[in-house]
C-alpha positions in Angstrom: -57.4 -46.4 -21.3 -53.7 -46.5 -21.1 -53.5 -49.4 -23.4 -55.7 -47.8 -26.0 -52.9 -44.5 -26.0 -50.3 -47.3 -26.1 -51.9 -48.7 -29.0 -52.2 -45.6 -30.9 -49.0 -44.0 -29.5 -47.3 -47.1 -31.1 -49.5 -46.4 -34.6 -48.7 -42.8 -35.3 -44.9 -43.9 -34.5 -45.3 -46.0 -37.9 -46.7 -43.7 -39.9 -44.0 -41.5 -38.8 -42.0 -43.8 -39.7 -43.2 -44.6 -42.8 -43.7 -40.9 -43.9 -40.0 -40.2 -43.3 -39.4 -43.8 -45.3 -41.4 -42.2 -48.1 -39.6 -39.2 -47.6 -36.1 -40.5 -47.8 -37.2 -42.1 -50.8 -38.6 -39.4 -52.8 -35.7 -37.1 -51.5 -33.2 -40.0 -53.6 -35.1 -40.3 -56.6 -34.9 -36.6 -56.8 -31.5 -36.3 -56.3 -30.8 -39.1 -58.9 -33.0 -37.1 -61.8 -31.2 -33.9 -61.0 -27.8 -35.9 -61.5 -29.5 -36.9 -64.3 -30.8 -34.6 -65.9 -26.4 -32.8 -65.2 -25.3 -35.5 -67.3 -27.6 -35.2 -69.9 -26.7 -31.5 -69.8 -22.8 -32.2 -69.5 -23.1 -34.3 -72.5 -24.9 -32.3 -74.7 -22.1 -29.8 -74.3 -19.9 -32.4 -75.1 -21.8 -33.5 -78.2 -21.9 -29.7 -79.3 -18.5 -29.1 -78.8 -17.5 -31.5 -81.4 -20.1 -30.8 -83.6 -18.9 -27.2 -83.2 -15.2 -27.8 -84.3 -15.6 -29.8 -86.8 -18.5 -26.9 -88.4 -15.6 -24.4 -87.3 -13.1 -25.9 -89.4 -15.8 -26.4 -92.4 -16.5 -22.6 -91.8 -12.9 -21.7 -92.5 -12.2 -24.3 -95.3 -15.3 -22.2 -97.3 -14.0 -19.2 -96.5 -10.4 -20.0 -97.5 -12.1 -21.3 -101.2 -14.0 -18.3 -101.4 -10.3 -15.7 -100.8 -12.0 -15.0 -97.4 -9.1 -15.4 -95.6 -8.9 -12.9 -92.6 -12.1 -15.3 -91.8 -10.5 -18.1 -92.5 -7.5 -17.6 -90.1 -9.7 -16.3 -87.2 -11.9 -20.1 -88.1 -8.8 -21.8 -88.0 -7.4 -20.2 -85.2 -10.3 -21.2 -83.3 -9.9 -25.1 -84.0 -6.1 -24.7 -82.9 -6.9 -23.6 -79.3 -8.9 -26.9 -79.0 -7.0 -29.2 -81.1 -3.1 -27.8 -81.1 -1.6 -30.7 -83.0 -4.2 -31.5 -85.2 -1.5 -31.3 -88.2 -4.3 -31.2 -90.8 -5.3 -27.8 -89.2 -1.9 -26.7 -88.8 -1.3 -27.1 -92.7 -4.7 -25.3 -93.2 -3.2 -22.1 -91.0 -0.2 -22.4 -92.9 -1.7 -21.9 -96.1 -3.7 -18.9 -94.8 -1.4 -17.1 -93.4 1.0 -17.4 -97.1 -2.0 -15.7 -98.3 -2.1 -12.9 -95.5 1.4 -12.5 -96.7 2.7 -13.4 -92.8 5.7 -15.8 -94.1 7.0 -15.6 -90.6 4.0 -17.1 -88.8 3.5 -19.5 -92.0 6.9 -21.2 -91.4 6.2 -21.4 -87.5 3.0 -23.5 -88.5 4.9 -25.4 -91.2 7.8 -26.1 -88.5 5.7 -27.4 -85.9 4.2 -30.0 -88.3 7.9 -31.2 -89.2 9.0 -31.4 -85.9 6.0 -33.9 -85.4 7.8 -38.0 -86.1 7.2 -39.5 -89.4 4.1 -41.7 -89.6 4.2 -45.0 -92.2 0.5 -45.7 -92.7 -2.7 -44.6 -90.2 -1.6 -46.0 -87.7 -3.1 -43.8 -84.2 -3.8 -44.3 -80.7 -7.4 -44.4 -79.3 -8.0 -42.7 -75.9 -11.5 -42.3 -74.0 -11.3 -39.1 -72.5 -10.2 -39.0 -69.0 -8.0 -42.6 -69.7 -4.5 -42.1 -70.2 -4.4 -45.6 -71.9 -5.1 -46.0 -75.6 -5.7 -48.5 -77.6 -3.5 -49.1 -80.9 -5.9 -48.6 -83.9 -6.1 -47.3 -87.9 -7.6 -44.6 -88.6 -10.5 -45.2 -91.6 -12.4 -42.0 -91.2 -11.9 -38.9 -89.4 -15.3 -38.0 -89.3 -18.8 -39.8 -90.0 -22.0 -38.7 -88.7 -24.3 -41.3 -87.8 -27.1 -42.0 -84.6 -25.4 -42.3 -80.9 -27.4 -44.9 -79.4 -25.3 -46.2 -77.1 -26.4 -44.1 -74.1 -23.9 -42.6 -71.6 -25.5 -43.3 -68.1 -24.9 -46.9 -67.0 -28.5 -47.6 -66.4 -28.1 -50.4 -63.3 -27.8 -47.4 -61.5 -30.6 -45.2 -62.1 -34.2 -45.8 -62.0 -35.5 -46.9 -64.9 -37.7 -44.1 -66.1 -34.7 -41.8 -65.8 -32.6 -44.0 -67.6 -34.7 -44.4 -70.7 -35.1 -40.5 -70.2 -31.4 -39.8 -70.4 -30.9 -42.0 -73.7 -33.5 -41.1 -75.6 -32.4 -37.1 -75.3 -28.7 -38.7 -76.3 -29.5 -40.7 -79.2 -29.1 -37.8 -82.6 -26.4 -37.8 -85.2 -23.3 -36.8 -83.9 -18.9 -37.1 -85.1 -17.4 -40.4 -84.9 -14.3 -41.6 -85.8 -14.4 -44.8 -87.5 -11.4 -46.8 -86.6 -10.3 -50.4 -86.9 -8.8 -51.7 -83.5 -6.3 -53.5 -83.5 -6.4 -55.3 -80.5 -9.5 -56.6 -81.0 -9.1 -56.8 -85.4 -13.0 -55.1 -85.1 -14.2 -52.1 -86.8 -15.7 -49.4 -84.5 -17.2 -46.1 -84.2 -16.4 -44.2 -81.5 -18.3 -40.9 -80.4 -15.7 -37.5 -80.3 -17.7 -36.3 -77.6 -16.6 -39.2 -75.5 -12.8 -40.0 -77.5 -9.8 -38.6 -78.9 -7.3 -39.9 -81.2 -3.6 -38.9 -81.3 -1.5 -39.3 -84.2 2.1 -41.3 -84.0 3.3 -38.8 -86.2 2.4 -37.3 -89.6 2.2 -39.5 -93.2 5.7 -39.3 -95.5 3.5 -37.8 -98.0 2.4 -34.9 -96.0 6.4 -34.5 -94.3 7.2 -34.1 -98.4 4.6 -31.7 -99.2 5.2 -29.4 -96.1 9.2 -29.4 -96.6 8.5 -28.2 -100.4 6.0 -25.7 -98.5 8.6 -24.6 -96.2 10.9 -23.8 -98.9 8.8 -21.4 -101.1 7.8 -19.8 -98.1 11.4 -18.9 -96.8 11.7 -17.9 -100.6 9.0 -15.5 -100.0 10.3 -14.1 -96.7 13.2 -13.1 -98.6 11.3 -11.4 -101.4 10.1 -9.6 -98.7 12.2 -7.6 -97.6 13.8 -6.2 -100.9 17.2 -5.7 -99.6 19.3 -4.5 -102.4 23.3 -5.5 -103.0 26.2 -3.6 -101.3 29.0 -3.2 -102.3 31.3 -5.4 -100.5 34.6 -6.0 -102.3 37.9 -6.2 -101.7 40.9 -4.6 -103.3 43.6 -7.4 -103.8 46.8 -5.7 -105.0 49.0 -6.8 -107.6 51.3 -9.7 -106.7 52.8 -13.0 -107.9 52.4 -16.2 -106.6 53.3 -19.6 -106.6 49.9 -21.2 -108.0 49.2 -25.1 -107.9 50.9 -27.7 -106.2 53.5 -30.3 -107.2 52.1 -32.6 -103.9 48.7 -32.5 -105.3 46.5 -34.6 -107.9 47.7 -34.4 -112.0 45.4 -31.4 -112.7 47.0 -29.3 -109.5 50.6 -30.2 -110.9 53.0 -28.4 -111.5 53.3 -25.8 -109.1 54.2 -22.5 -111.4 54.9 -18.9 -110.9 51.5 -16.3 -111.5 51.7 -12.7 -111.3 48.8 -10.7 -111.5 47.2 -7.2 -111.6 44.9 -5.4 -109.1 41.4 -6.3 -109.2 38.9 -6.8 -106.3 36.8 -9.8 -105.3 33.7 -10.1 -103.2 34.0 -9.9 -99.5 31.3 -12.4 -99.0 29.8 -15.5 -101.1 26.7 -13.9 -103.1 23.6 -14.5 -100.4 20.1 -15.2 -101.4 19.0 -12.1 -100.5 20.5 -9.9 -103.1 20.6 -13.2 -106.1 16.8 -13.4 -105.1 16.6 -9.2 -105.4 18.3 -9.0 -109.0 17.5 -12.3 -110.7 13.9 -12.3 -109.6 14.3 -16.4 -108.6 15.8 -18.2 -106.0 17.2 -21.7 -107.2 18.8 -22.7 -103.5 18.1 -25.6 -102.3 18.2 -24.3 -98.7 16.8 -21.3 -98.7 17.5 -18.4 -96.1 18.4 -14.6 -96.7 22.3 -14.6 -95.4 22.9 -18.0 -96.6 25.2 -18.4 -99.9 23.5 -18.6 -102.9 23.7 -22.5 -104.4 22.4 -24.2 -107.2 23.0 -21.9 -109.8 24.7 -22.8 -113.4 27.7 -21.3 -114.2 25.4 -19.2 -116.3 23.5 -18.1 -113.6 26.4 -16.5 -111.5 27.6 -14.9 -114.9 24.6 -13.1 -115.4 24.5 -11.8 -111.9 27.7 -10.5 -111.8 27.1 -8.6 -114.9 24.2 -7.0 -114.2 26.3 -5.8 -110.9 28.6 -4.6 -113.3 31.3 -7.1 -112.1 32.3 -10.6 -113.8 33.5 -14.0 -112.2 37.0 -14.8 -110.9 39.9 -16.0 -112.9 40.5 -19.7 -111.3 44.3 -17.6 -110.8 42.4 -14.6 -109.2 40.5 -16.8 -107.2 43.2 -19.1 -105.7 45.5 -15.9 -105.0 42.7 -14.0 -103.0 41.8 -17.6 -101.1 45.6 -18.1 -100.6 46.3 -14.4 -99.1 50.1 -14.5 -99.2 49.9 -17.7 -97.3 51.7 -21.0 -99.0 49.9 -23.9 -96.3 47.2 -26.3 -97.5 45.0 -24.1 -96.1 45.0 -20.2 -95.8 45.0 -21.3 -91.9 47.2 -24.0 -91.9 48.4 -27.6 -92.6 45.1 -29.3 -90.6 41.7 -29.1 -90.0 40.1 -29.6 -86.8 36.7 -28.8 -87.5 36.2 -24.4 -86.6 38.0 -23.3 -89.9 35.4 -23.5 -92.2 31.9 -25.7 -93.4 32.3 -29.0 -94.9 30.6 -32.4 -94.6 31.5 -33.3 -91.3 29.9 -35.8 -88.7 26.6 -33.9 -89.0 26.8 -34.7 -92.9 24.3 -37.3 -94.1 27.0 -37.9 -97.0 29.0 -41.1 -96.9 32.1 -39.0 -97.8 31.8 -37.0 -94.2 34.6 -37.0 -91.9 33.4 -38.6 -89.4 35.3 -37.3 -86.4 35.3 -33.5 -87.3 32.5 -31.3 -86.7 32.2 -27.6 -87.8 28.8 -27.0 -86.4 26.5 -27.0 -89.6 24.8 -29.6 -91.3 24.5 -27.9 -95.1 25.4 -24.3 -95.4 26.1 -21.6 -93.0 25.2 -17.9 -93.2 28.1 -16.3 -95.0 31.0 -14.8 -93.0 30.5 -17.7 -90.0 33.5 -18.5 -90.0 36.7 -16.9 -89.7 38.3 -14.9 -92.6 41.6 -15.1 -94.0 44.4 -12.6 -93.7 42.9 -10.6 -96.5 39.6 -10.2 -95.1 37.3 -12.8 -97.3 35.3 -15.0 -95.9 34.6 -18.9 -96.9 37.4 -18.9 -99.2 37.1 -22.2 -97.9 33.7 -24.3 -97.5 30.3 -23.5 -97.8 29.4 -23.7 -101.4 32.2 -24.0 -104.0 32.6 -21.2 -106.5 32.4 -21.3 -110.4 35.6 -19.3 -111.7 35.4 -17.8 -115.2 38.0 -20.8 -116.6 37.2 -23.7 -118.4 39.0 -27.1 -117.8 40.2 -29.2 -120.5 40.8 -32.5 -120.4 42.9 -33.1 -123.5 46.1 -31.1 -122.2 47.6 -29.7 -118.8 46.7 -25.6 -119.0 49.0 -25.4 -116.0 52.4 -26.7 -118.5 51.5 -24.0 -120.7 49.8 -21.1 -118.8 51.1 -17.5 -119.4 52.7 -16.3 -116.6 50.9 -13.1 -116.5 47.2 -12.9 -116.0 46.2 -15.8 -117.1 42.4 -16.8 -118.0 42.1 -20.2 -118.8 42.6 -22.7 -121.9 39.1 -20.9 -123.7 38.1 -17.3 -122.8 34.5 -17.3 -124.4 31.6 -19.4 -123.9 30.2 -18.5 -127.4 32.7 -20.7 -128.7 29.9 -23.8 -127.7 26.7 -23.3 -127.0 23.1 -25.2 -126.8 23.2 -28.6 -128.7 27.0 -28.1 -130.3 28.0 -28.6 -125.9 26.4 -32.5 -126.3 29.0 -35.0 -125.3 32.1 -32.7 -125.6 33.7 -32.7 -122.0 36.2 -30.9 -122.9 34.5 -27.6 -123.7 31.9 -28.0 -120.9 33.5 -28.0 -118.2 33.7 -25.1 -115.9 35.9 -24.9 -112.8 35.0 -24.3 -109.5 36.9 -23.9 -106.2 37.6 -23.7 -102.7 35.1 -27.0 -101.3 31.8 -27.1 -99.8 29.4 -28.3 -97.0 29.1 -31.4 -98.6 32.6 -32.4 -99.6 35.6 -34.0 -97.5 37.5 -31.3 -95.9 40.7 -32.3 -98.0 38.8 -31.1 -101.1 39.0 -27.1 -99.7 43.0 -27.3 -99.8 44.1 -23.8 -101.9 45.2 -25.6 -104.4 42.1 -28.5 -105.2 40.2 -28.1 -108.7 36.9 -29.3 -108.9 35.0 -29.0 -112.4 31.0 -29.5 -113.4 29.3 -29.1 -116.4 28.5 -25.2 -116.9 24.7 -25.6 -117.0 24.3 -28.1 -114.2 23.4 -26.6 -111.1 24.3 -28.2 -107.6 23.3 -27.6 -104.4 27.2 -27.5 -103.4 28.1 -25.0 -105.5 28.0 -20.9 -105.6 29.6 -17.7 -106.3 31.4 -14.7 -105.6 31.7 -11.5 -108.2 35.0 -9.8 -109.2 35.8 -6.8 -110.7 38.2 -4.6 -112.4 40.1 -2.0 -110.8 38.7 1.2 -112.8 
């Protein structure tokens, strides 16, 4: 008897044994479906988010064609909080926003895209996500839709049923990028859901297109706000001078006596803001609301100052306001060490920079950043140089034979050449300008230098200020 319960004592031990076995075994396979079956879930989200972008950023392309653009922005919007340096988006933003009217936030976009590095070709790297390593690759497509059948489960570990489970549910058409590696010299499609590409900066082409951007949308900023001109000019009170200079080039010499009457010149270099408001255009070549007005013919500033009811300078106006009862080279002084005024200094891209100067600006400055001379105008010196009302001849020295009182120049009308009759005849093209500018040596805003252009061309180194007529 007691080896017969020893023998069956010892069976039901097995079958315990073999039940808990079974157990165990069932318990893992369970376990290993429902990680399963979280993967296949995880992934799908994966997959959808993609998909979801890139139909997100179709959405708001339609909606921008179709003037939608409220939609458009909140589409675009949408992308960005995924995707924040996807400069393609950016661009898109950009160009809704213009058409929102929100110049500000426009030219935020349009800066963070230029503040990206310059890209020459396709050239981006491949990451899988989760690996901070990438691989070097060129971009061929952004986007092709074709079948994922390349699983996503490693199927040595998984039961075989499962696995086969898991990539049938994966395989569907889903984004890829389509890349050529480098590394390797293959083509290859690579699932989003499972990469991501990051740019080495953006192409030349698109850098051009968005600085152009950038500038008609500062243009539009200042339309914007419709500021109107003041009235900031100052009285200059009769006086005689000594205008010129006998230490200067042939057209500064000789140094000779000039008295004039009261008249009144502008305060301030004409800024965008108010050439923008009465001319209706914006010809500057960097564009901003307080900066000085450049690229405008001698025409141009004319034309403004009439319809202000004032006129250009005298070239002897002009150097007796910049000079302010002073006689140095400078209405500051015999140097330059770089805080007087805005030329092309080592921030310059110009080969005629002075090299070891700096005044703190790389074209122009806002008007009135710099110090003033003694009679209150500002950038007398620098900035942009300023057409005067005077022509300059080149067949005779105006300064042997100027009159001593008011004088205005070797021709006083324009009329006297005009369209094709200008052709080829230096002499009565020329206009004068003065004073220097951000992209000249510093030598050149000496009191008593003379530049001269052509009256119609129009320069990005060259402005204006009005004068006037005491009434």
């Amino acid at each position: 008897m007691a080896r017969l319960l020893c023998f069956y004592g010892l069976r039901l031990l097995k079958m315990l044994k073999d039940r808990n076995s079974k157990m165990k075994k069932l318990s893992k396979k369970l376990i290993t479906v429902s990680i399963a079956q979280l993967l296949i879930l995880l992934f799908s989200s994966v997959v959808l988010h993609a998909q979801d972008i890139d139909k997100i950023f179709a959405n708001g392309e339609k909606a921008f064609a179709s003037g939608k653009y409220q939609e458009a922005e909140t589409s675009f919007r949408q992308v960005l909080e995924k995707d924040p340096d996807n400069y393609k988006v950016l661009r898109a933003q950009a160009d809704t926003k213009i058409k929102l009217e929100k110049f500000q936030e426009a030219e935020m976009l349009l800066d963070k895209i230029l503040a990206m590095p310059e890209s020459r070709g396709r050239t981006i790297l491949v990451f899988v996500k989760g690996n901070s390593k990438g691989r070097k690759a060129e971009l061929v497509d952004e986007t092709v839709m074709v079948l994922d059948e390349s699983g996503y489960v490693d199927a040595d570990h998984v039961d075989e049923d499962i696995s086969q489970f898991v990539k049938d549910d994966a395989i569907g058409p889903v984004p890829h990028f389509r890349v050529f590696i480098m590394g390797s010299g293959k083509m290859e499609l690579l699932p989003k859901s499972r990469h991501r590409i990051q740019y080495n900066g953006i192409p030349t082409a698109t850098r051009e297109q968005v600085t152009a951007l950038k500038t008609v949308v500062q243009k539009m900023t200042i339309s914007a706000t419709q500021e109107k001109p003041t009235d900031e000019m100052v009285v200059i009170n009769e006086g005689c001078f000594q205008m010129g200079s006998d230490l200067g080039g042939p057209d500064e010499r000789p140094a000779h006596k000039v008295c004039l009457s009261s008249f009144k010149i502008g305060k301030y270099e004409v800024r965008q803001k108010f050439f923008q408001n009465i001319m209706k255009n914006n010809p500057s070549q960097f564009p901003g609301a307080d900066l000085p007005t450049d690229s405008v013919s001698w025409e141009d500033a004319r034309d403004y100052c009439q319809k202000q009811g004032h006129r250009l300078p005298t070239e002897a106006e002009w150097e007796f306001a910049a000079r302010a009862g002073t006689t140095s080279e400078y209405y500051w002084g015999d140097a330059v060490i770089g805080k007087e005024a805005n030329f092309c200094d080592s921030e310059c891209d110009l080969n005629s920079r002075d090299a070891n100067l700096k005044d703190g600006f790389k074209n122009t400055a806002p008007v009135g950043s710099f110090p003033p001379n003694p009679y209150g105008l500002y950038d007398m010196a620098g900035n942009v140089g300023e057409w005067v009302f005077d022509w300059m001849p080149v067949n005779e020295n105006f300064y042997l034979i100027s009159p001593e009182k008011n004088p205005r120049g070797s021709r006083p009308e324009l009329n006297a050449c005009s369209g094709v009759d200008c052709v080829g005849s230096y002499s009565i093209t020329q206009k004068v300008n003065r004073g220097g500018s951000w992209n000249k040596k510093a030598s050149e805003m000496r009191m008593a230098n003379r530049m001269d252009s052509h009256f119609q061309l129009r320069s990005d180194g060259t402005g204006f200020r009005c004068a006037a007529d005491m009434k």
